[in-house]
PDB file of N, CA, C, O and CB in Angstrom:
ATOM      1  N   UNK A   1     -10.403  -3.936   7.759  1.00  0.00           N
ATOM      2  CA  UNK A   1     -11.326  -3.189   6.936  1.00  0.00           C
ATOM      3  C   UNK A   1     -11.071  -3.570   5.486  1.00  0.00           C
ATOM      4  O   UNK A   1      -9.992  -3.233   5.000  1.00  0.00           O
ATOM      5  CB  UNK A   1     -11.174  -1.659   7.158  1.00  0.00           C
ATOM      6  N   UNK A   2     -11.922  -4.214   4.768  1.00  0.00           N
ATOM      7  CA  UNK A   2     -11.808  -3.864   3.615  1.00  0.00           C
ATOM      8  C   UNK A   2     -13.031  -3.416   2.468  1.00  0.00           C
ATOM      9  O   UNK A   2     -14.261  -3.454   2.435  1.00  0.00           O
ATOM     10  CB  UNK A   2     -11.149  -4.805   3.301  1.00  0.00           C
ATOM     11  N   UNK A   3     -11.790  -2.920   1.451  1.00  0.00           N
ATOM     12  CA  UNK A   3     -12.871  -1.982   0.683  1.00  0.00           C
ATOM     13  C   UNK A   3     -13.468  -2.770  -0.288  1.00  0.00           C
ATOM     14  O   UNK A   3     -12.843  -3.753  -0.687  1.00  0.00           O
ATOM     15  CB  UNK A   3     -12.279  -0.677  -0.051  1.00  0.00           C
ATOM     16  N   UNK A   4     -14.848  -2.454  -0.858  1.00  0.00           N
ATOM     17  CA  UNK A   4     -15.540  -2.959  -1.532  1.00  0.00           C
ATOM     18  C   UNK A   4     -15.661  -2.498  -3.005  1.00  0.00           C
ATOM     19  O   UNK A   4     -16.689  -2.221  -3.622  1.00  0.00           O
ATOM     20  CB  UNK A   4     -16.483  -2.949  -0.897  1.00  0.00           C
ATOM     21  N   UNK A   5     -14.166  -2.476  -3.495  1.00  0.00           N
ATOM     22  CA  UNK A   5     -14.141  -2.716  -4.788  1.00  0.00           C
ATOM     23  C   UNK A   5     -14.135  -3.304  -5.874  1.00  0.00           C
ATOM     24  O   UNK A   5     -13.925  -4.502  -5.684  1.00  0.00           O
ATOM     25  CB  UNK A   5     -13.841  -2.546  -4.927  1.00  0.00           C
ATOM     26  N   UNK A   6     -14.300  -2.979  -7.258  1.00  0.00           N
ATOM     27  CA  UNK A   6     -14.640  -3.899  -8.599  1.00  0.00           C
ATOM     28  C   UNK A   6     -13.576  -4.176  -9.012  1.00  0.00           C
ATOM     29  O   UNK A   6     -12.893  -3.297  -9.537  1.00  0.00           O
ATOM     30  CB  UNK A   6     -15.413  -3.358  -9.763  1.00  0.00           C
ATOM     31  N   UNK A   7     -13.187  -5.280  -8.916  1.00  0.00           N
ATOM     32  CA  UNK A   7     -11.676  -5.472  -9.447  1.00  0.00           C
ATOM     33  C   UNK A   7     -11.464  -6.174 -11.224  1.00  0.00           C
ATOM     34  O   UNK A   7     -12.011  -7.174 -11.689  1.00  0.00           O
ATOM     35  CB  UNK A   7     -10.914  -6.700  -8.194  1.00  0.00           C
ATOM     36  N   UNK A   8     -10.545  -5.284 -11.860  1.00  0.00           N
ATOM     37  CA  UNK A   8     -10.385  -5.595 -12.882  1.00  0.00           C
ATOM     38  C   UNK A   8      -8.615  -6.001 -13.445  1.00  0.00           C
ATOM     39  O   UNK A   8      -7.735  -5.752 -12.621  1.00  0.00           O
ATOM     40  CB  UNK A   8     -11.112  -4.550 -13.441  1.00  0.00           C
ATOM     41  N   UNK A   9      -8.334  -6.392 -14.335  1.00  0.00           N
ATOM     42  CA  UNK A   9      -7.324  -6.914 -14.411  1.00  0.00           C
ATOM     43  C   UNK A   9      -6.608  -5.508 -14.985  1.00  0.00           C
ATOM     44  O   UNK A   9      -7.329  -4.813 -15.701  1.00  0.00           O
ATOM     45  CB  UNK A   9      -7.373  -8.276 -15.190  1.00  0.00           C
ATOM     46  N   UNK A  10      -5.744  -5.211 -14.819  1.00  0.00           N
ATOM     47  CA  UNK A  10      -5.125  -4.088 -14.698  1.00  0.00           C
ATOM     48  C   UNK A  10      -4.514  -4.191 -16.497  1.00  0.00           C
ATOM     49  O   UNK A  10      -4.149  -5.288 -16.923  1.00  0.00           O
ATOM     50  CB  UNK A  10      -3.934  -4.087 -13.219  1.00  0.00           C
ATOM     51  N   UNK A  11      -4.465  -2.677 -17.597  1.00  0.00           N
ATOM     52  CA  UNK A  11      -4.161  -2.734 -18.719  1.00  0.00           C
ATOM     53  C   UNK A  11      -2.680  -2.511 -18.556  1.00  0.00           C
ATOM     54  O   UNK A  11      -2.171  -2.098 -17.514  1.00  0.00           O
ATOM     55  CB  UNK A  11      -4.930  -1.890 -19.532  1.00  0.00           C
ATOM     56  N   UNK A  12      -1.826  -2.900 -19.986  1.00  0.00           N
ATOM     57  CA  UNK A  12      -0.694  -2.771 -19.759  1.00  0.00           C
ATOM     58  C   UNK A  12       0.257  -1.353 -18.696  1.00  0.00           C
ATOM     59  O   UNK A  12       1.119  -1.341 -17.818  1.00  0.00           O
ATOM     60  CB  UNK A  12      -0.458  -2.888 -21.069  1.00  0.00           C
ATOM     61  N   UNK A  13      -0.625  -0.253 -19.521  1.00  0.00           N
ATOM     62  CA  UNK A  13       0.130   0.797 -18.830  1.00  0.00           C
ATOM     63  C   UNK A  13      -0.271   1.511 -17.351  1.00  0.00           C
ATOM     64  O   UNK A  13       0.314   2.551 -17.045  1.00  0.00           O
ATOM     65  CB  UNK A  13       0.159   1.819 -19.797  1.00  0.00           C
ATOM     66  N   UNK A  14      -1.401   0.862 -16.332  1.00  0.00           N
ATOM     67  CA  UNK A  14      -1.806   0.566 -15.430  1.00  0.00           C
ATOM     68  C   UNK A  14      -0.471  -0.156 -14.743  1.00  0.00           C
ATOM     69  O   UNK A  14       0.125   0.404 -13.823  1.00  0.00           O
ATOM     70  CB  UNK A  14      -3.019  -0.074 -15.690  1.00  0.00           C
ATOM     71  N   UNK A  15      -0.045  -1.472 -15.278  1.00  0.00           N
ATOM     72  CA  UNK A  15       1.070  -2.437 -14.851  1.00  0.00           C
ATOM     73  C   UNK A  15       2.321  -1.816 -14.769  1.00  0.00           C
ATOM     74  O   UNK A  15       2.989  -2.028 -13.757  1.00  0.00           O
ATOM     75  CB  UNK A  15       1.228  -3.580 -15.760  1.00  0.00           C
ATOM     76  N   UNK A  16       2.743  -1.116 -15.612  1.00  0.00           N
ATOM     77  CA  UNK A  16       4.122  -0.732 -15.876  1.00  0.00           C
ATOM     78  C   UNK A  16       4.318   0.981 -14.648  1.00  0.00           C
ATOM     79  O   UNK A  16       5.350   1.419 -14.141  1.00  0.00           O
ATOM     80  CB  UNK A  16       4.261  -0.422 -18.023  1.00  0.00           C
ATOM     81  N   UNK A  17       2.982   1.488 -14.557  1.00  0.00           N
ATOM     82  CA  UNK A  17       2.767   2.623 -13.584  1.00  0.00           C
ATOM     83  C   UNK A  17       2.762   2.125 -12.661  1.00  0.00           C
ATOM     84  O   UNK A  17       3.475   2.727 -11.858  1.00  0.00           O
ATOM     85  CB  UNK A  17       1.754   3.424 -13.595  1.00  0.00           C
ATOM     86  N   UNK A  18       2.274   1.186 -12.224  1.00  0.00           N
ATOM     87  CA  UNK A  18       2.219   0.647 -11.022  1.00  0.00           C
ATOM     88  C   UNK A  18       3.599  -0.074 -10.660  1.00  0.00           C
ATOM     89  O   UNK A  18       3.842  -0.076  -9.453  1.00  0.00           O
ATOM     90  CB  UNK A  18       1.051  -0.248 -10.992  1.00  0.00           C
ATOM     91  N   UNK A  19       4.577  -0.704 -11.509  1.00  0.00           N
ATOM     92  CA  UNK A  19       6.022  -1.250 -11.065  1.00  0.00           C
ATOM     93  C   UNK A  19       7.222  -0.154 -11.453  1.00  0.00           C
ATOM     94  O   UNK A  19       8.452  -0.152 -11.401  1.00  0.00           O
ATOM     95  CB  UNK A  19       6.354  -2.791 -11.907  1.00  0.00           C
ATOM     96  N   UNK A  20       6.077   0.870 -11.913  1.00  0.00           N
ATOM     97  CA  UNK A  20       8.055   1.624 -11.638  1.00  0.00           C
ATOM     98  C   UNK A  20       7.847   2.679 -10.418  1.00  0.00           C
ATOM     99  O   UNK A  20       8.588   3.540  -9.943  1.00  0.00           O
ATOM    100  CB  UNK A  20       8.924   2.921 -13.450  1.00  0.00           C
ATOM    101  N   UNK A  21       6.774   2.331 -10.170  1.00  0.00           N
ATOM    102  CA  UNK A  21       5.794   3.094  -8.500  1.00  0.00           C
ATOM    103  C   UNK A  21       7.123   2.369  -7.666  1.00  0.00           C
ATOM    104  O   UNK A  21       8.152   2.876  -7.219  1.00  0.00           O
ATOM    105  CB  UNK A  21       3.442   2.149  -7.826  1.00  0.00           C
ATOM    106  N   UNK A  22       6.747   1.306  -7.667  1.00  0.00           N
ATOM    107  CA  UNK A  22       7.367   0.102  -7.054  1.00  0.00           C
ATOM    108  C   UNK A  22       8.792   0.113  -7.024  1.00  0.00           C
ATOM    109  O   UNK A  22       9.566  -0.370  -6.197  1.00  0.00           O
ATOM    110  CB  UNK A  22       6.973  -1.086  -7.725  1.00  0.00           C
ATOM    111  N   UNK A  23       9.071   0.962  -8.426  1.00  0.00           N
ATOM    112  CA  UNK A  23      10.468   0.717  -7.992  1.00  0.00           C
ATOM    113  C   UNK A  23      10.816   2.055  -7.517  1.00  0.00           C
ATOM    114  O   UNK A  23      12.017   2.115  -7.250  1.00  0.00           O
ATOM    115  CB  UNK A  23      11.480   0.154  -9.141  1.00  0.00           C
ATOM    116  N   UNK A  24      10.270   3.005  -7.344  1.00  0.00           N
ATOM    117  CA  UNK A  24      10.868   4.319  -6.337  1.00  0.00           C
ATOM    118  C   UNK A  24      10.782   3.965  -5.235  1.00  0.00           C
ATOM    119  O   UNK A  24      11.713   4.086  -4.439  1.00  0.00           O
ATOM    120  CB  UNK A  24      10.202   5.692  -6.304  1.00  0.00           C
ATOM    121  N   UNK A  25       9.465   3.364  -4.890  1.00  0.00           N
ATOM    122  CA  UNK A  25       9.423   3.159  -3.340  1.00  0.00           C
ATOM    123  C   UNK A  25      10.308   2.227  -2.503  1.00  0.00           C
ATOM    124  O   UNK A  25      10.475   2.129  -1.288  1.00  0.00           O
ATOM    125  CB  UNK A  25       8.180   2.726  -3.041  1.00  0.00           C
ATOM    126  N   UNK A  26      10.958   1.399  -3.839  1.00  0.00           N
ATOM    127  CA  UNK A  26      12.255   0.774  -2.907  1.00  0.00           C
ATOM    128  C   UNK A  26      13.330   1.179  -2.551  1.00  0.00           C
ATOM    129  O   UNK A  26      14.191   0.488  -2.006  1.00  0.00           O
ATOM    130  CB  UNK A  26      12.761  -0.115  -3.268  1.00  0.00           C
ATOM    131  N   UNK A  27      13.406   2.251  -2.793  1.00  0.00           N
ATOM    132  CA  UNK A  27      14.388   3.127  -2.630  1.00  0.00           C
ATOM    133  C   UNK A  27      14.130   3.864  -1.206  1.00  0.00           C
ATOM    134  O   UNK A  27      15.226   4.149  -0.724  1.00  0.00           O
ATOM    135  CB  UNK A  27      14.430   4.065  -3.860  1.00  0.00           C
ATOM    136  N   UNK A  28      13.278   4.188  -0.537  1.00  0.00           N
ATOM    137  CA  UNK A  28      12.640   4.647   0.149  1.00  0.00           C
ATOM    138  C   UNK A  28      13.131   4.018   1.492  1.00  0.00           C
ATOM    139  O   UNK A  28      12.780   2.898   1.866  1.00  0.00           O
ATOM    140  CB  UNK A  28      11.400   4.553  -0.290  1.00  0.00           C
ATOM    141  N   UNK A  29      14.149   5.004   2.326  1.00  0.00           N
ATOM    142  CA  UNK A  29      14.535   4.647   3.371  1.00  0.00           C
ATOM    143  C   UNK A  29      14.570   5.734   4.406  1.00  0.00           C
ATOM    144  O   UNK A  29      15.576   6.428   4.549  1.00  0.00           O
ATOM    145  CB  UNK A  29      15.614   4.069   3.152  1.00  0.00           C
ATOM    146  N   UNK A  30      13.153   5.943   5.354  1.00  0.00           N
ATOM    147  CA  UNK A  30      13.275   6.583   6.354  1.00  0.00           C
ATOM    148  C   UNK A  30      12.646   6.052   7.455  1.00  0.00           C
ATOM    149  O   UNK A  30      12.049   4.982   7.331  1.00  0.00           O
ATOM    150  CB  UNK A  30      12.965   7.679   6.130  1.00  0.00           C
ATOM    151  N   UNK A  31      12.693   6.828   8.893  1.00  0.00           N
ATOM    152  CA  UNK A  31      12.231   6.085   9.708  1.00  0.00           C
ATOM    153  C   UNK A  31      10.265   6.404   9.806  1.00  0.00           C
ATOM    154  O   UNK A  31       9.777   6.234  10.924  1.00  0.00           O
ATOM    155  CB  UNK A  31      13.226   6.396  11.055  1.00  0.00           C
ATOM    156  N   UNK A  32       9.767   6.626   9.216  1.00  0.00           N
ATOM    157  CA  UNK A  32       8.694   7.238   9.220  1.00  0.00           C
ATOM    158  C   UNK A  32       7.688   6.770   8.177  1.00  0.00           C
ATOM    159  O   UNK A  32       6.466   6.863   8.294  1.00  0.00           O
ATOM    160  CB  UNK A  32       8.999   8.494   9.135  1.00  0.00           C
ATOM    161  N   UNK A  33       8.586   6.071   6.773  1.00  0.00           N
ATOM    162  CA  UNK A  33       7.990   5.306   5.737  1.00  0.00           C
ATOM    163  C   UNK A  33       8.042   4.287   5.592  1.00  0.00           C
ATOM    164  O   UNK A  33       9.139   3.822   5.902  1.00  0.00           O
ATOM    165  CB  UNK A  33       8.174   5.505   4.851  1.00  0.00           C
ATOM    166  N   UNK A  34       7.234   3.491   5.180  1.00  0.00           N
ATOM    167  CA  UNK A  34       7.208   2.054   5.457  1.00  0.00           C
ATOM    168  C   UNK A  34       7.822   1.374   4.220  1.00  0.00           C
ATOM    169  O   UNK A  34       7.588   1.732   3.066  1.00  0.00           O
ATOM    170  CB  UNK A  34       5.715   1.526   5.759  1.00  0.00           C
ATOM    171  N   UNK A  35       8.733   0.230   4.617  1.00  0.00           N
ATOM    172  CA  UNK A  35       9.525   0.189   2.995  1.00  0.00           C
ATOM    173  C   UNK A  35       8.992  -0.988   2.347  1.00  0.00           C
ATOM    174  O   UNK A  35       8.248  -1.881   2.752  1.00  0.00           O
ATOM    175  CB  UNK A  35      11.360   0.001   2.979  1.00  0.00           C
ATOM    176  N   UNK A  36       9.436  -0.816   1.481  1.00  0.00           N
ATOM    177  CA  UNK A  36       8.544  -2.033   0.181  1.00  0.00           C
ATOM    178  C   UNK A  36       9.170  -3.451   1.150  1.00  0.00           C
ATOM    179  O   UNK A  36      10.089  -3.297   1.954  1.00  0.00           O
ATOM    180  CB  UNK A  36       9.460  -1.987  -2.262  1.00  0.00           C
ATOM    181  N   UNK A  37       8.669  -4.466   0.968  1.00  0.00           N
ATOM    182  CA  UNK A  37       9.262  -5.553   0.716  1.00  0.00           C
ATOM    183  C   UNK A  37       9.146  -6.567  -0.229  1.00  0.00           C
ATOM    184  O   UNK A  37       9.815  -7.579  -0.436  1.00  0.00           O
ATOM    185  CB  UNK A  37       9.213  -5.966   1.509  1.00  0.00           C
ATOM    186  N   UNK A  38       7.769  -5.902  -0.974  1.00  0.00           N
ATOM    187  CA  UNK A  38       7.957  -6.713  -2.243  1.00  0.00           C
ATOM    188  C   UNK A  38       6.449  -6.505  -2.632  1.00  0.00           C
ATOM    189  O   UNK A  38       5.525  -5.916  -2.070  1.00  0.00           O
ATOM    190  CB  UNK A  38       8.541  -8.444  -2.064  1.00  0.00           C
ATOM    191  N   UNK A  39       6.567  -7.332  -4.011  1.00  0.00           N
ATOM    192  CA  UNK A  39       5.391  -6.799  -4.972  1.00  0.00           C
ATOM    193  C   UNK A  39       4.576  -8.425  -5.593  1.00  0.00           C
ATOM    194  O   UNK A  39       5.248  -9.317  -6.111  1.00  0.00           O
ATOM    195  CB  UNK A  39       6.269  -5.648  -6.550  1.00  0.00           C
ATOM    196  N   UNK A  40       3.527  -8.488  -5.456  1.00  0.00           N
ATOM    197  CA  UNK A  40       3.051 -10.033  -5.961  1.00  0.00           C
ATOM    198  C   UNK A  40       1.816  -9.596  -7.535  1.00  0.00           C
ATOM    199  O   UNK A  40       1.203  -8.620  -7.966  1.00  0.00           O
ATOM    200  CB  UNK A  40       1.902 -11.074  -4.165  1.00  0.00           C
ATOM    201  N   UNK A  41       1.975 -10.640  -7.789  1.00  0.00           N
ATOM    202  CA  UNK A  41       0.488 -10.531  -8.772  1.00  0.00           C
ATOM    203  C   UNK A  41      -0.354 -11.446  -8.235  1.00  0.00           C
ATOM    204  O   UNK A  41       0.084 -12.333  -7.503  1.00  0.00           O
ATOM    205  CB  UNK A  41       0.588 -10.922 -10.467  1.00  0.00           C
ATOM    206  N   UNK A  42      -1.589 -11.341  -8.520  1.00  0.00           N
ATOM    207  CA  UNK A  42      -2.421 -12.424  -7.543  1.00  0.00           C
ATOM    208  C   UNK A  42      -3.209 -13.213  -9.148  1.00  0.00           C
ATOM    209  O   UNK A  42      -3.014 -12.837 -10.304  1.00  0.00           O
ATOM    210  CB  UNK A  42      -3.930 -11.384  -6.006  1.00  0.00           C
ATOM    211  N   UNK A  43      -4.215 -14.521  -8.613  1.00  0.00           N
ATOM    212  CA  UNK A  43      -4.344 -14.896 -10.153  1.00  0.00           C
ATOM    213  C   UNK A  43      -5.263 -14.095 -10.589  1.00  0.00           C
ATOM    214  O   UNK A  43      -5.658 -14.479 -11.690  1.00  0.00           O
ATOM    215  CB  UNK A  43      -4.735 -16.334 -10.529  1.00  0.00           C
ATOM    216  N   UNK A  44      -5.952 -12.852 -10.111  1.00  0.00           N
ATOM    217  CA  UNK A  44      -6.421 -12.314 -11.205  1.00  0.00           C
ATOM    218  C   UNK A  44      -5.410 -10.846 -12.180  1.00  0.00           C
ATOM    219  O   UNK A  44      -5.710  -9.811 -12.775  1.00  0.00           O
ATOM    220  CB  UNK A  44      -7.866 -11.892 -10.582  1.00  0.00           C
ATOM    221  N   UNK A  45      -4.450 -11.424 -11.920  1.00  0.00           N
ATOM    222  CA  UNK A  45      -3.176 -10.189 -12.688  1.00  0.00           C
ATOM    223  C   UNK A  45      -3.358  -9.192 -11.749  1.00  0.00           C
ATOM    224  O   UNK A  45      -3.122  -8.125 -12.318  1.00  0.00           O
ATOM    225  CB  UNK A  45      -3.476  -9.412 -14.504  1.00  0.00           C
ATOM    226  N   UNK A  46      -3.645  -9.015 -10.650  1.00  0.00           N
ATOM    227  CA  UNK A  46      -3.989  -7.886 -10.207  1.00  0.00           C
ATOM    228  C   UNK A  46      -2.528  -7.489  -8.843  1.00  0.00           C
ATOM    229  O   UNK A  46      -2.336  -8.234  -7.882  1.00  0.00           O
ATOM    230  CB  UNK A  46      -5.770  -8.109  -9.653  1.00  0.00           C
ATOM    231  N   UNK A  47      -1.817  -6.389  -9.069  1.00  0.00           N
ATOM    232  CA  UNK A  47      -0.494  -6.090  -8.507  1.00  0.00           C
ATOM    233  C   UNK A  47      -0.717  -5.997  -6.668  1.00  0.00           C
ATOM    234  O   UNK A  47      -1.718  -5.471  -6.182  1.00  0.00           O
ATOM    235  CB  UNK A  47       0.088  -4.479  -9.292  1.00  0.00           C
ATOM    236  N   UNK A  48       0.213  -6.503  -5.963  1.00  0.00           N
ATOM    237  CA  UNK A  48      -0.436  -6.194  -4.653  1.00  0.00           C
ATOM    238  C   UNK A  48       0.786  -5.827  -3.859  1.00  0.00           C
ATOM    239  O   UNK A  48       1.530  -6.785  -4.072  1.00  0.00           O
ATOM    240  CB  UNK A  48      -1.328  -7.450  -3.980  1.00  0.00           C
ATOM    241  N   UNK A  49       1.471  -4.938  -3.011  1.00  0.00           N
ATOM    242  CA  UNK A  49       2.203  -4.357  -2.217  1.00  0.00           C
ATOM    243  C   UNK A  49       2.521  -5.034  -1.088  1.00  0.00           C
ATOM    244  O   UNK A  49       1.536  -5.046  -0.350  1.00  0.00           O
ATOM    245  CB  UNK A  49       1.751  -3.326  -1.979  1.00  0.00           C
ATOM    246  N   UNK A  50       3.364  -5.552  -0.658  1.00  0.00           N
ATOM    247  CA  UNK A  50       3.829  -6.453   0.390  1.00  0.00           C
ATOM    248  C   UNK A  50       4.567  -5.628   1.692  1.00  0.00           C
ATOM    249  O   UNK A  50       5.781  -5.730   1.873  1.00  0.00           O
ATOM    250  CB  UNK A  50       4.881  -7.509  -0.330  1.00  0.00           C
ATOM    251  N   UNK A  51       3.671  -4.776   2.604  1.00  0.00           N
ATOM    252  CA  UNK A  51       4.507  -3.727   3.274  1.00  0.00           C
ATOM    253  C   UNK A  51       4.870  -4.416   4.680  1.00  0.00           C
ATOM    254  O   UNK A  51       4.442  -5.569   4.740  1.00  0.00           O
ATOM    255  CB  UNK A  51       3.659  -2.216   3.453  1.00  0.00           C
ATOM    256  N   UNK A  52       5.514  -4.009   5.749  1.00  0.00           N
ATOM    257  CA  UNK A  52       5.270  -4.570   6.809  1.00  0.00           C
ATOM    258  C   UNK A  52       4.413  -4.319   7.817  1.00  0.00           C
ATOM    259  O   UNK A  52       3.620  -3.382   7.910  1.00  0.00           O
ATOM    260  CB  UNK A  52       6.081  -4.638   7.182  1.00  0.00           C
ATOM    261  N   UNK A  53       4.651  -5.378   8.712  1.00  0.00           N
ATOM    262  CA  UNK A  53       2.853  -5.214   9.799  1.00  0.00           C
ATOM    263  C   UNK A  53       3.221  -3.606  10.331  1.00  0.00           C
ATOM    264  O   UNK A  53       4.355  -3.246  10.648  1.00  0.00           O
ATOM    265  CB  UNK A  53       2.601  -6.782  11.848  1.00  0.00           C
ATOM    266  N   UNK A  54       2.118  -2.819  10.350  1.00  0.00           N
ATOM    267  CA  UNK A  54       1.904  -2.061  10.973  1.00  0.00           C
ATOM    268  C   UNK A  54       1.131  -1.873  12.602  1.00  0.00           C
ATOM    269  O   UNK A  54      -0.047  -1.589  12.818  1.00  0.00           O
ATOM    270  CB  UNK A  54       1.549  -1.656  10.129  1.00  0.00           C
ATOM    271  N   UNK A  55       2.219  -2.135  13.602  1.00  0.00           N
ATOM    272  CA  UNK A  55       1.047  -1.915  15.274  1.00  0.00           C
ATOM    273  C   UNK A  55      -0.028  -1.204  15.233  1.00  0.00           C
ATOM    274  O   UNK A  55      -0.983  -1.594  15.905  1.00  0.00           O
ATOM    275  CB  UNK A  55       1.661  -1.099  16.594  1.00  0.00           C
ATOM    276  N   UNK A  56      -0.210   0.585  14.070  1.00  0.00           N
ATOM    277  CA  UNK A  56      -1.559   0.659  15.003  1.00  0.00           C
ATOM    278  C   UNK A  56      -2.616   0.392  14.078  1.00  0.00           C
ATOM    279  O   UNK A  56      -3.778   0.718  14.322  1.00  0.00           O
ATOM    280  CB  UNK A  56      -1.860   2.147  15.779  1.00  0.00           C
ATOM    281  N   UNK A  57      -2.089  -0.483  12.484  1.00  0.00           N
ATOM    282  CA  UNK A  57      -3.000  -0.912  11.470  1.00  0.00           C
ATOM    283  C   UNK A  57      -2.588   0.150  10.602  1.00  0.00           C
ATOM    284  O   UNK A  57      -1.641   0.928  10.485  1.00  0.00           O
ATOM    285  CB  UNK A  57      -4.586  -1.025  11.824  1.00  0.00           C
ATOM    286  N   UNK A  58      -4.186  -0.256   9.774  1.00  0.00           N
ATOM    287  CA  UNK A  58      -3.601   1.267   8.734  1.00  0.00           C
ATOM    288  C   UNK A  58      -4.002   2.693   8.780  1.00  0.00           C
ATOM    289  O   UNK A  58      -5.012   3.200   9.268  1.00  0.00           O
ATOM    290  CB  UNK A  58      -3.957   1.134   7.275  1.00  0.00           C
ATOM    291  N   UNK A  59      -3.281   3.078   8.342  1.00  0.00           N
ATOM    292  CA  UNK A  59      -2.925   5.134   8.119  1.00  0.00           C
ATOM    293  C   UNK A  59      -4.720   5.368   8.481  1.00  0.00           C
ATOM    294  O   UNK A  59      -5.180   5.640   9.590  1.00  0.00           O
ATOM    295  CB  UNK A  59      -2.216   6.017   5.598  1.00  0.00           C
ATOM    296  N   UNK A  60      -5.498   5.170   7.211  1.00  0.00           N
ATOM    297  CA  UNK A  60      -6.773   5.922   7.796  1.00  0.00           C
ATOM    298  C   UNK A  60      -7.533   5.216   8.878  1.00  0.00           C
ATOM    299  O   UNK A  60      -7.688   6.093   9.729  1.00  0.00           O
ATOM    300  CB  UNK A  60      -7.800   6.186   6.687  1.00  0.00           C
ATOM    301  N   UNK A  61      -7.967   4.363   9.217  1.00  0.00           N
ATOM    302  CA  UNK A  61      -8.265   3.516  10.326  1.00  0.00           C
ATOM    303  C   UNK A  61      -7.719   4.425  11.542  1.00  0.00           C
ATOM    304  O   UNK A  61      -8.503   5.026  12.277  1.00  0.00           O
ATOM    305  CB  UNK A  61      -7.543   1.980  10.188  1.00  0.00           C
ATOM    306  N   UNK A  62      -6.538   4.475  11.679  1.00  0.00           N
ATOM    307  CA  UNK A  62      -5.902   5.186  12.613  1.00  0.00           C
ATOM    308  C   UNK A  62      -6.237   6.715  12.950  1.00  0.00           C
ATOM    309  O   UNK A  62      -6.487   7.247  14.032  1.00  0.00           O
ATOM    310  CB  UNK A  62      -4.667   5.069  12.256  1.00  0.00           C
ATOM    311  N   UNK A  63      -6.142   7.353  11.381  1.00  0.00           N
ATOM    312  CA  UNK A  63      -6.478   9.003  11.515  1.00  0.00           C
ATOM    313  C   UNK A  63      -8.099   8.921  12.201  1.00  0.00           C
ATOM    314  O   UNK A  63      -8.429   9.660  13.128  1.00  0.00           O
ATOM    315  CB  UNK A  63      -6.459   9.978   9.647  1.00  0.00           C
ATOM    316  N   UNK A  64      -9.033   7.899  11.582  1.00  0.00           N
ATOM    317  CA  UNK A  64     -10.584   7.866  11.699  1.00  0.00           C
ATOM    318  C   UNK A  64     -10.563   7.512  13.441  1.00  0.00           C
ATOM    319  O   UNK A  64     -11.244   8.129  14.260  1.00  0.00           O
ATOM    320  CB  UNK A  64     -11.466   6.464  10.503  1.00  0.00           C
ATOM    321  N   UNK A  65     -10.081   6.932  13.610  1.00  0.00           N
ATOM    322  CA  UNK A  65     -10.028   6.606  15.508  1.00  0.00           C
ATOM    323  C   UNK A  65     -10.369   7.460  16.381  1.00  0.00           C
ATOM    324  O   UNK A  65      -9.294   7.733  16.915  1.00  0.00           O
ATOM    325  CB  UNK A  65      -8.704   6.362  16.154  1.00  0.00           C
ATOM    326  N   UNK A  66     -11.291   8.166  16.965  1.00  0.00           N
ATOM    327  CA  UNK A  66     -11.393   8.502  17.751  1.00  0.00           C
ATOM    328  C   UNK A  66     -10.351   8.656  19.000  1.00  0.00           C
ATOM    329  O   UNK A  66      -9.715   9.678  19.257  1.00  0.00           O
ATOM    330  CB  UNK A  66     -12.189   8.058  17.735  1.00  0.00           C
ATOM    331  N   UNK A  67     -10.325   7.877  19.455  1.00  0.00           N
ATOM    332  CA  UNK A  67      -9.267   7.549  20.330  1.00  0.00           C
ATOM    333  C   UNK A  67      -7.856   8.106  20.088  1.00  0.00           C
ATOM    334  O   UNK A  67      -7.206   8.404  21.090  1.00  0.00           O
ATOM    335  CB  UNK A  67      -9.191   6.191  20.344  1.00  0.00           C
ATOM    336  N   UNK A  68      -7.504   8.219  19.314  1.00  0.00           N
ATOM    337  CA  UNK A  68      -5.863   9.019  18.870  1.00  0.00           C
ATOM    338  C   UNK A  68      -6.170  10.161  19.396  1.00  0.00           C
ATOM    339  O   UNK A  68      -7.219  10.721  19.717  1.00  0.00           O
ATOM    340  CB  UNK A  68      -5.304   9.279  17.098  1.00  0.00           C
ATOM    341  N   UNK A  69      -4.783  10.467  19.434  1.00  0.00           N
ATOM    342  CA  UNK A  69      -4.632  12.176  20.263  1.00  0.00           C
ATOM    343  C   UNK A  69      -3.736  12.609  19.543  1.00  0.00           C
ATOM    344  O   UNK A  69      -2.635  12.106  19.316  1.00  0.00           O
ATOM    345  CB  UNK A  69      -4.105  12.416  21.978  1.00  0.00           C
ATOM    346  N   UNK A  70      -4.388  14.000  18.983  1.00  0.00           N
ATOM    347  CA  UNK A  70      -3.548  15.083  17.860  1.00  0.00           C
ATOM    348  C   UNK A  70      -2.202  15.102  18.796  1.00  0.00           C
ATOM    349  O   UNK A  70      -2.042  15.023  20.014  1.00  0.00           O
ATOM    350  CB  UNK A  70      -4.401  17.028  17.555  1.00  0.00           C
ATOM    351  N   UNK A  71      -1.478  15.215  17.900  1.00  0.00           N
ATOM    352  CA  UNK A  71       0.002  16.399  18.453  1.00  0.00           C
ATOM    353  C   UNK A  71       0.154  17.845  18.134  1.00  0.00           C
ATOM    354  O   UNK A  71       1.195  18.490  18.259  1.00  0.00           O
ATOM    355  CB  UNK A  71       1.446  15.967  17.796  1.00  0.00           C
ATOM    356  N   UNK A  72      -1.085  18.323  17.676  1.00  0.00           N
ATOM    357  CA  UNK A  72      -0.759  19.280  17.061  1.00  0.00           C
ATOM    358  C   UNK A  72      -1.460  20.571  17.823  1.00  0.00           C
ATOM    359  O   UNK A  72      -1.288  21.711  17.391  1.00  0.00           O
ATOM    360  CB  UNK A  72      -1.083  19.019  15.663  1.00  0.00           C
TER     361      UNK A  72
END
């Protein structure tokens, strides 16, 4: 799935929010959260999250599924 957004080059303090994001979430060690493995810029300056593969894809894809069965 992807989303159909306007992409712009991100302003300084956009950048610096976005890598010290980056750096809490490396810290981030449970079995339930997915941990950083790293952070890229792409050539349009634009920051991108390097997580690992997820089996059932991603978070909303998954919640939107029909097919899933609450636990609750």
């Amino acid at each position: 799935m992807r989303l159909n957004v306007e992409r712009h080059s991100p302003s300084a303090v956009e950048m610096r929010t976005f890598l010290n994001e980056a750096l809490t979430m490396r810290e981030f060690k449970h079995d339930h959260v997915l941990r950083l493995i790293g952070i890229v810029i792409d050539a349009d300056k634009m920051p991108l999250v390097i997580l690992p593969f997820m089996t059932h894809g991603d978070l909303l894809s998954y919640i939107r599924d029909d097919n899933n069965v609450s636990i609750a």
